[in-house]
C-alpha positions as CSV (number, residue, x, y, z in Angstrom):
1,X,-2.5,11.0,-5.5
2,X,0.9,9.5,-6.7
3,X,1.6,5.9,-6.9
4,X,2.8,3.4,-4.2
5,X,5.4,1.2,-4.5
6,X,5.5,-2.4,-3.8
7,X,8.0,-1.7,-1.2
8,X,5.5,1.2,0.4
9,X,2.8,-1.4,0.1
10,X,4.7,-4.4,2.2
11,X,6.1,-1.6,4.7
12,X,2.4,-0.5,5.4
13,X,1.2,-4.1,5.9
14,X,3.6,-4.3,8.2
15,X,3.3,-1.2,10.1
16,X,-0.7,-2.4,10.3
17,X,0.1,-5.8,11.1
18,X,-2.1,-6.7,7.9
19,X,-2.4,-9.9,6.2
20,X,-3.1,-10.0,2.3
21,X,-5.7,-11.4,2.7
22,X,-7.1,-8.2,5.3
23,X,-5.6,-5.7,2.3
24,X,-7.7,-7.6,-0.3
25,X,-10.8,-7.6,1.7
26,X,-10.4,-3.6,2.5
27,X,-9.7,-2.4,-0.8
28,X,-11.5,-4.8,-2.8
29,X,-8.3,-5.9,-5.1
30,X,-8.3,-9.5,-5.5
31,X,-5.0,-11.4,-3.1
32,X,-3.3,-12.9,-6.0
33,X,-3.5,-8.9,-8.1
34,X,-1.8,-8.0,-4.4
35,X,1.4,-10.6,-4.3
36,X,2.0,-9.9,-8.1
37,X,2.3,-6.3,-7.0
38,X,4.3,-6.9,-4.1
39,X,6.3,-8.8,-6.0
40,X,7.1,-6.4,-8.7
41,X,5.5,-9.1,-11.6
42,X,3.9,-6.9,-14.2
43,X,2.3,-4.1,-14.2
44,X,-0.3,-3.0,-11.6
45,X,-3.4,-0.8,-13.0
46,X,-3.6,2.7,-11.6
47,X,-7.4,2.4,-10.5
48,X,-6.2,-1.0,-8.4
49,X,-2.7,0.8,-6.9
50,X,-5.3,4.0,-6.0
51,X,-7.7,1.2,-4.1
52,X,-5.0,-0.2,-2.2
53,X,-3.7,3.1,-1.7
54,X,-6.7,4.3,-0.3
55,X,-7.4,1.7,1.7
56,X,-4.3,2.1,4.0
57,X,-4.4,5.5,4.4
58,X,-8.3,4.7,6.1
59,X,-6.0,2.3,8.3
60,X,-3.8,5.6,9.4
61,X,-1.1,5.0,6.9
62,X,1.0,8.0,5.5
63,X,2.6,7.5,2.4
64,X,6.4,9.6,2.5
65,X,7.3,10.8,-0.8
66,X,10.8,10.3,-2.2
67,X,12.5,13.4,-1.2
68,X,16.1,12.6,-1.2
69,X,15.9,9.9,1.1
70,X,13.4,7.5,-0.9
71,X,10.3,6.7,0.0
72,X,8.7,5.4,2.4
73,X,5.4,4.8,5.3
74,X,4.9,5.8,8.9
75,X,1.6,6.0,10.6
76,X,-0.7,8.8,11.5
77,X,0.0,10.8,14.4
78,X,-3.4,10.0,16.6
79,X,-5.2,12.8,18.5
């Protein structure tokens, strides 16, 4: 599992229509760890980027490696 960026992160928020409050509350990371990272301030632990990870692709997110294009989010294809 690769890292996400704070841009990926933001974009999958969005695509969920998620607060950060509802990303801290699914994935357990604490709201203020989440804006920092969002915000590109410091460095983000890899266990704490894997949590969030994980917790939006349980919500349907895919995360779109950079290939050339850069990277990026769309949501699951459902049925």
């Amino acid at each position: 599992m690769s890292a996400i960026s704070p841009a990926q992160s933001r974009a999958a928020r969005g695509l969920l229509d998620w607060s950060r409050d509802r990303l801290s509350a699914e994935c357990g990371v604490a709201k203020r760890t989440i804006v920092r990272f969002e915000a590109e301030e410091g460095e983000t632990r890899a266990s704490t980027l894997a949590a969030i990870r994980a917790a939006l692709e349980t919500a349907g997110v895919e995360f779109i490696a950079e290939n050339g294009g850069g990277p990026g989010v769309r949501l699951r294809k459902l049925g």
